[in-house]
C-alpha positions in Angstrom: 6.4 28.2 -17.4 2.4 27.1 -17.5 1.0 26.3 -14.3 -0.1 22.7 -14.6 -3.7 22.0 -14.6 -5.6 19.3 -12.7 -7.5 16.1 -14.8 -10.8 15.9 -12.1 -12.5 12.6 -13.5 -16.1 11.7 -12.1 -16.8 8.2 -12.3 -20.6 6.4 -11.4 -23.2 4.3 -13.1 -25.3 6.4 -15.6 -27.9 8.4 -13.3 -25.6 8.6 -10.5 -25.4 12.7 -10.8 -21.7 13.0 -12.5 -22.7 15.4 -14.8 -24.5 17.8 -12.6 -21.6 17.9 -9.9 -18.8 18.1 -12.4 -21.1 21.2 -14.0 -21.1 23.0 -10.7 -17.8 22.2 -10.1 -16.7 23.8 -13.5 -18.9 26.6 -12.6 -17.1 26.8 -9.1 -13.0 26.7 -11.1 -14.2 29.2 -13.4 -15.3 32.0 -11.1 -11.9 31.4 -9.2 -10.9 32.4 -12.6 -8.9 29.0 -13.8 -9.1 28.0 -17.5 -12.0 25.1 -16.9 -12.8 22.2 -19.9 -15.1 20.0 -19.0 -15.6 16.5 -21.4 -19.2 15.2 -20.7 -18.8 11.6 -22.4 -21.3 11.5 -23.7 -21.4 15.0 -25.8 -17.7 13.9 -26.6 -19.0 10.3 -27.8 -21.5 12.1 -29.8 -19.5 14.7 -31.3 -16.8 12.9 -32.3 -17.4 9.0 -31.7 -21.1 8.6 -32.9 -20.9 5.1 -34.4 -18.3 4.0 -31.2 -21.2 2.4 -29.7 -21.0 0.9 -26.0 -19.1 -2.3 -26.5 -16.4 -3.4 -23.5 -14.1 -2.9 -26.5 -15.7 0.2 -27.4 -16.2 1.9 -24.0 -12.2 1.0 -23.4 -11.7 3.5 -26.8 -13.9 6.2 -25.8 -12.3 6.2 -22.1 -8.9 6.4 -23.7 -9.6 9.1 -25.8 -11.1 11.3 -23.0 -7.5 10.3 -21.3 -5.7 11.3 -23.7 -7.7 14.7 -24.0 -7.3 15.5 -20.7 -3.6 14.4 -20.3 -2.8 17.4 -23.3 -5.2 20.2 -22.1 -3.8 19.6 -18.2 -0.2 20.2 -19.7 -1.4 23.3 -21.1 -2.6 24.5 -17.1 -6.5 23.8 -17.7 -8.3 21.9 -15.3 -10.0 19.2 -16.7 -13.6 17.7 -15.8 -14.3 14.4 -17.6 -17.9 12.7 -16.9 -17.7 9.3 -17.9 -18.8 5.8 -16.5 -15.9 4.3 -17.2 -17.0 1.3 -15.3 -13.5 -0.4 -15.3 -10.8 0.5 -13.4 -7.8 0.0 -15.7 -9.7 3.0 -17.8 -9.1 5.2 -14.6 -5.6 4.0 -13.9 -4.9 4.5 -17.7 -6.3 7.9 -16.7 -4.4 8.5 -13.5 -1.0 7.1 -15.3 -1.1 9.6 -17.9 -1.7 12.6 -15.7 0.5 15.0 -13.8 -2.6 15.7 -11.3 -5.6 13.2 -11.2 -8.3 13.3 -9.1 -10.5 10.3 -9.0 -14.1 11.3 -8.0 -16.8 8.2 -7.5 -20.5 9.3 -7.7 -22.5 7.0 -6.3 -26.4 5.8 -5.4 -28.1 2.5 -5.2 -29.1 1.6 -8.8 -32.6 2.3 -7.6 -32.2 5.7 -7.3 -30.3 6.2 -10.5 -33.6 3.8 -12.1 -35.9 6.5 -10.7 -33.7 9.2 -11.9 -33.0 7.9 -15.2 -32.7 11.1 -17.2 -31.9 9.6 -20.1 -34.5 7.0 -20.3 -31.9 4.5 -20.2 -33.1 2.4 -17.6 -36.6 2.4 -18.8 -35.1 0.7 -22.3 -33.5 -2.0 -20.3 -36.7 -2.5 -18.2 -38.4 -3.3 -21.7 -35.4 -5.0 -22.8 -34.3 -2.7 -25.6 -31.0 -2.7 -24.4 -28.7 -5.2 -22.0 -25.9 -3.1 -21.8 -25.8 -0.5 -19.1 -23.0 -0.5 -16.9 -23.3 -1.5 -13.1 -26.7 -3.5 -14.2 -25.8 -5.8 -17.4 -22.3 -5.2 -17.6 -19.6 -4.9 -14.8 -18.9 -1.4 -13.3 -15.6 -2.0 -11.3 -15.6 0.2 -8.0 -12.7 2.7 -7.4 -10.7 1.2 -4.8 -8.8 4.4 -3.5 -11.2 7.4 -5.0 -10.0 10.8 -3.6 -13.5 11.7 -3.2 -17.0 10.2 -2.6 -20.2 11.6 -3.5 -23.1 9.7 -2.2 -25.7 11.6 -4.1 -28.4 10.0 -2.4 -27.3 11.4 0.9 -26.1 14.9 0.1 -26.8 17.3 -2.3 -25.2 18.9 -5.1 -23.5 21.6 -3.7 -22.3 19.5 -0.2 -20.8 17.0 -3.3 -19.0 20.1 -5.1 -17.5 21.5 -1.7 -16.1 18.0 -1.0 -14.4 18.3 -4.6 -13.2 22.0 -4.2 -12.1 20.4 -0.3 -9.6 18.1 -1.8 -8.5 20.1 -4.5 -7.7 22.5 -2.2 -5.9 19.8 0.3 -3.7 18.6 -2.1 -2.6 21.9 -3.3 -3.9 21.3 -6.8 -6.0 25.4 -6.3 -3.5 28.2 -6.8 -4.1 30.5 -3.8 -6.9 33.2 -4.1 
């Protein structure tokens, strides 16, 4: 019988530092020795979804996709990191629903700091009105009402965010014993 794996899915506003935590946490699940996947959405969107584009109706596709991906490898016993905006919450629930384990992590920052981050350039497009639709500024980003875990990335740094991860996965016993 496979041990089941865990679906560990960062949510935040572009900028907000989703990415480098879930990174570190991967890093972190792979020295324990755990088979680790981690789904960036945007190197998914890009690999496989190029011409999606970032529509409601097309951000609702991609999300559902990245569910769907995690859902199979976490059946399999591989923890699963998924990076995505996913600025609505029925695209988490549909998440949470169609996993064994979920873990809902929020990454979050006043829009200011993610605009001074803004690795991507993104916010800099939308300041010169090449673009109108980033989430949590043009379009709606929906706040997690019950997150397991917050990361306020403008009050603590990368590792402090990656221990409170490990922290609950440890809590809720989703870590085998090392």
């Amino acid at each position: 019988m496979v041990t089941p794996g865990t679906v560990i899915w960062f949510t935040g506003v572009a900028a907000s530092g989703k990415s480098t935590i879930g990174q570190k946490v991967e890093e972190h699940l792979r020295s324990l020795g755990l088979e680790v996947e981690n789904l960036d959405a945007d190197e998914v969107r890009q690999r496989l979804s190029p011409n999606l584009g970032f529509t409601p109706e097309a951000r609702d596709e991609n999300t559902k996709r990245l569910a769907w991906m995690a859902k199979t490898l976490s059946r399999h016993g591989v923890y699963v990191i998924v990076a995505a905006e996913s600025p609505m919450r029925l695209h988490r629930d549909r998440a949470r629903e169609w996993a064994d384990r979920f873990v809902e992590v929020w990454v979050t920052c006043p829009l200011e700091v993610c605009k001074d981050r803004d690795p991507k350039g993104l916010y800099a497009r939308g300041e010169r009105g090449e673009i109108n639709d980033i989430a949590g500024w043009h379009l709606p980003y929906e706040e997690p009402l019950n997150p397991e875990v917050i990361c306020r990335t403008d009050e603590e740094d990368v590792d402090g965010s990656v221990a409170k991860v490990i922290a609950k996965l440890t809590e809720l016993g989703y870590l085998p014993c090392v």
